[in-house]
Residue, then its C-alpha position, 0 to 999 in steps of 0.5 A: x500500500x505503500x508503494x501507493x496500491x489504493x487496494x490489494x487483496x492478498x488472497x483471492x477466494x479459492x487461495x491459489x494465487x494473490x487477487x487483484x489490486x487497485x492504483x492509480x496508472x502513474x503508480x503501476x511501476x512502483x506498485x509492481x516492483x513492490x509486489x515482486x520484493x514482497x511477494x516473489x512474483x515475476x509478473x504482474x498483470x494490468x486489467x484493462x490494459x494490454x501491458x504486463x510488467x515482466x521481470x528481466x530473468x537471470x539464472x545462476x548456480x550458487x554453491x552451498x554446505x549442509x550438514x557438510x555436504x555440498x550441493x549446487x542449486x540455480x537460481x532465478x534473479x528477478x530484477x526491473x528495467x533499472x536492473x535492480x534485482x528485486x527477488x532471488x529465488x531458488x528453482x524448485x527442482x534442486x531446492x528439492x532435491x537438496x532437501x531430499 
């Protein structure tokens, strides 16, 4: 709300995904990269408009220790056209798997 959302529901009915929010068209962008700092989401949708923010996508593969053992793990880097990243997270498949 802050980011200037005049409404943001964070759960739809059926809880499988966010519900919609309202803001002013000058406040898009702002609003956007907030939901994708808050939320992990690397898309968001303008009802009404033919315009989607998509985040600029990069992957790595971090090395990492647990319990000794050393597993690689990609991930996913989000970041908006500034190329400020705005969330790091890692691919379900070798998140998974490390967690086997």
């Amino acid at each position: 709300m802050d980011a200037g959302a005049r409404r943001a529901d964070p759960v739809r009915d059926d809880e499988r995904v966010p519900g919609p929010g309202i803001c002013n068209p000058a406040d898009r962008e702002r609003v956007a990269r907030a939901l994708a700092e808050e939320t992990g989401t690397l898309g968001v949708r303008n009802a009404g408009a033919t315009h989607r923010w998509i985040a600029e996508r990069a992957f790595e593969t971090v090395s990492l220790e647990i319990d000794g053992e050393a597993d690689e793990v990609t991930v996913k880097i989000a970041s908006d056209a500034d190329g400020e990243v705005c969330d790091v997270s890692a691919e379900y498949d070798d998140a998974a798997a490390v967690a086997r």
